[in-house]
N, C-alpha and C positions, 0 to 999 in steps of 0.2 A: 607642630602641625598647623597647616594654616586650610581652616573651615569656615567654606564661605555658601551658607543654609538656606540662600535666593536671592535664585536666580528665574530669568523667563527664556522662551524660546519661542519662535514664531508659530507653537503650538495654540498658543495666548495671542499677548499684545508684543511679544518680543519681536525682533526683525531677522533674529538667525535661527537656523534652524537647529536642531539639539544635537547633531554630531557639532556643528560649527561651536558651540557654546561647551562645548567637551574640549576642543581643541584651544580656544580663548583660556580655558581654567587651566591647563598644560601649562601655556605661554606666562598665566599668571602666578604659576609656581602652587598651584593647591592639592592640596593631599585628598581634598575631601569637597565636594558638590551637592548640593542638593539640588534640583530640578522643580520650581513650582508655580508653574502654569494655576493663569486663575481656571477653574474649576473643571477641570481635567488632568489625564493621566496621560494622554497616547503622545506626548514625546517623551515617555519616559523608553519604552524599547528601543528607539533609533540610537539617546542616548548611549544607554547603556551598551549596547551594539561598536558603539564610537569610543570607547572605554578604554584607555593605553593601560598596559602594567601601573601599579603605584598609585592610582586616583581612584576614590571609592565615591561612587555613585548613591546618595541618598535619597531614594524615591518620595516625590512630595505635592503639592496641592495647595496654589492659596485659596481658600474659600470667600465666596464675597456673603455676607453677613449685616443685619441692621440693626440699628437701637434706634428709640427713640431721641431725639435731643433733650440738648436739658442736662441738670446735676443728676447723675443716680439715673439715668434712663437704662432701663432693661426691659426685656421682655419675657412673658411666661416661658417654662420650657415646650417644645414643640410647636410652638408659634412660628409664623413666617407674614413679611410683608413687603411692604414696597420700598425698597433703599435707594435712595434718592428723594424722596416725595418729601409735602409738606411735611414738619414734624419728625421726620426718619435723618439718622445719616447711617454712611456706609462704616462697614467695619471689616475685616480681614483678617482672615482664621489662616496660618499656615498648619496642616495637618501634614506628618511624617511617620512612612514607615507605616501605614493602615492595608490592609488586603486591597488589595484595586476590583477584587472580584465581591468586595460585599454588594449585596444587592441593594440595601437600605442608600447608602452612600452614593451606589452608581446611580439610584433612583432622583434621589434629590440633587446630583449635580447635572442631572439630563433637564433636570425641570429650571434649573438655573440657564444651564448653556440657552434652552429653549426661548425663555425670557428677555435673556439677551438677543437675540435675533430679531426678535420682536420689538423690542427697546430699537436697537439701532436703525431699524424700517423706518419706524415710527420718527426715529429725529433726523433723518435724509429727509424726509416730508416737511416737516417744519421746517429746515435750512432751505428747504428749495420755497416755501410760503417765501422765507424772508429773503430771496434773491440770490441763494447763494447757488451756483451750477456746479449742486455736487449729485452724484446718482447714484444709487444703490446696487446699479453692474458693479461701479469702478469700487464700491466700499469693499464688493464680495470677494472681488476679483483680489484685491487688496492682502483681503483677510489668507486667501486659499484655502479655506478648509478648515481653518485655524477658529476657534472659538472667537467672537466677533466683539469688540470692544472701542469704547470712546477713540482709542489712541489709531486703528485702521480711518473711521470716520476723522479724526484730526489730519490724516496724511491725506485723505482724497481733499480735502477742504486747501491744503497747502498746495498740494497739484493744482488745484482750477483755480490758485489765485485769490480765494475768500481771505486766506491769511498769510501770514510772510513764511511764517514755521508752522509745523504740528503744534507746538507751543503756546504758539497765540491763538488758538481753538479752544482753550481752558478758560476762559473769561463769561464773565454775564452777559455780555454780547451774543454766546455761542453754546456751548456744550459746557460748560461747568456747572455744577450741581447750582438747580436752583437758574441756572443761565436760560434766553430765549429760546432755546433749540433746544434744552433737555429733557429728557425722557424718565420717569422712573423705571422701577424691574423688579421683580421678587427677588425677594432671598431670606433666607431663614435666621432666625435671632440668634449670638451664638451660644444661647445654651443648650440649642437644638444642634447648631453646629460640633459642640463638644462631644455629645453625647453621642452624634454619629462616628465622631472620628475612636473615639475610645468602645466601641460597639466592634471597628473595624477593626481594634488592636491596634490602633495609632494611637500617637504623639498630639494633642494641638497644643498649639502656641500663640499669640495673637501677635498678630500682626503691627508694628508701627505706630504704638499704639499714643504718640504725641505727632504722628504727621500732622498737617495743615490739611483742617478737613476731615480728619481719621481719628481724634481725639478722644482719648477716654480716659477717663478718672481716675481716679485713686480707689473712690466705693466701686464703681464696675467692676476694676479688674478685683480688687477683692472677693466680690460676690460669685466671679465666673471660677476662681479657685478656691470654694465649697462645692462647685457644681464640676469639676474634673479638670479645669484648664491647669493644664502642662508647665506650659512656661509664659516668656515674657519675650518677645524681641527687642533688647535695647539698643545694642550696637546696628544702627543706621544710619544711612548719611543725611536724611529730615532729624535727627536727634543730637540737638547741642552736649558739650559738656554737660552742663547744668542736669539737662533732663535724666542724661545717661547715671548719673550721681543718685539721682530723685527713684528714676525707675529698677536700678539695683537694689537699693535702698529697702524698697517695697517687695521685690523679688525674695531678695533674702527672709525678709518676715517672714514672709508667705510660703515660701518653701517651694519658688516654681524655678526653673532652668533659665536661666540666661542665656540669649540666641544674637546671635549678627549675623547678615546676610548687608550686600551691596544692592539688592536689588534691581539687578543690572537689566536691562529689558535691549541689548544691541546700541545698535543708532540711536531709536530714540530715549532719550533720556541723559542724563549726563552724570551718572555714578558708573564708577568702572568697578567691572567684574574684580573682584576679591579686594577691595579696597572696603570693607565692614568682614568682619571675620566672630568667630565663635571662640570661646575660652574653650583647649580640648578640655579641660575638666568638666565644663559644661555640654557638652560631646557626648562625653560618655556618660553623663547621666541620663540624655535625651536617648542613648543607645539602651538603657537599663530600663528605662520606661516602657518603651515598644514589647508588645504580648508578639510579635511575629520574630 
């Protein structure tokens, strides 16, 4: 079987839409999808909708989440703060397979999307302080409807010229954590994130969790599986040999599931859809987990 556990769709920051990203995982010969828009659900019906015989659809969610920096940075359970900010980085919870109808969850991913809107106003203002003629029509327009993220705000920035690609928007020139035009935004620590997702009868897993940026320890991840986390995402394409070795490793101790996803996001981005895959043993133990 070939399980490829995140993916985006222009429900988020992706560029296609979720039948289009149904038909891409056909083309790339996968048995098995997951769908996971940062912090929402509503392309998962179109998906599903788009669904041929033979490809099983796994409903899913990246949660955006913070820790402190630092060795050993965590935070209380039920805390929430500012990811991006002084002192914070960002973190990312994939949650799978949880009720989409709980209310706790829909509650605090309303209060996240909300955030986000807010964040992105906020650094279309500072790019336009610092000269750059980009404007919060073309960001919306950009987005459609779609939960509104750095990567919308990098494309309008590419249209009007500020930079060559969406690409070169990621720098301390611009919209990179910490950069001139960044913004911080709520989000919750994840061991609030955990607790919500295993509350809803979900799966979490953390996200990526040696990206450039996204970094977390050895003591974290230990700490977040005493407190429910699921699994581990090792298989990604930010994740050398080496780490992939380091982060099994640790897996296995700990007793959490091992996950890959290509992280595909369309256009932009340059990992191709199912090109990071899941161990099916790993599979069906992430299937064994889930209360739904």
């Amino acid at each position: 079987m070939r399980i490829d556990l995140h993916l985006h769709s222009n429900a988020s920051d992706g560029t296609d839409p979720p039948a289009e990203v149904v038909s891409r995982a056909v083309a790339a010969g996968l048995d098995v999808m997951a769908l996971t828009d940062h912090d929402t659900v509503t392309g998962i019906p179109a998906a599903r909708d788009a669904l041929p015989p033979g490809l099983i659809l796994i409903p899913g969610m990246e949660l955006s989440c913070k820790l402190p920096k630092g060795p050993g940075g965590g935070s209380p359970p039920g805390a929430g703060s500012v990811a991006g900010s002084p002192g914070q980085r960002s973190v990312h919870m994939l949650a799978y397979l949880f009720d989409p109808g709980d209310t706790a969850l829909a509650a605090e991913t309303a209060l996240i999307r909300d955030d986000r809107t807010h964040r992105a106003r906020a650094m279309v203002a500072r790019l336009q302080e610092l000269g750059a003629h980009v404007t919060w029509e073309r960001v919306a327009a950009i987005a459609d409807g779609a939960v509104v993220g750095r990567p919308h705000i990098a494309r309008a920035m590419a249209e009007a010229g500020v930079v060559a690609t969406p690409g070169d928007a990621f720098t301390a020139d611009w919209i990179a954590d910490g950069g001139r035009a960044h913004v911080s935004r709520y989000a919750p620590g994840p061991e609030r994130a955990i607790a919500l997702v295993r509350a809803a009868g979900g799966v979490p897993v953390l996200a990526h969790p040696r990206s450039p940026g996204y970094e977390i320890d050895d003591e974290v991840i230990t700490r977040l599986a005493t407190v429910g986390l699921a699994g581990v995402e090792v298989f990604h394409p930010d994740h050398d040999h080496s780490e992939r070795s380091r982060l099994t490793a640790l897996a296995t101790r700990l007793r959490l599931v091992v996950t890959g996803g290509s992280d595909d996001h369309g256009s932009f981005g340059s990992s191709a859809l199912g090109a990071e895959t899941t161990p099916p043993e790993q599979y069906e133990r992430l299937l064994s987990l889930a209360r739904r």
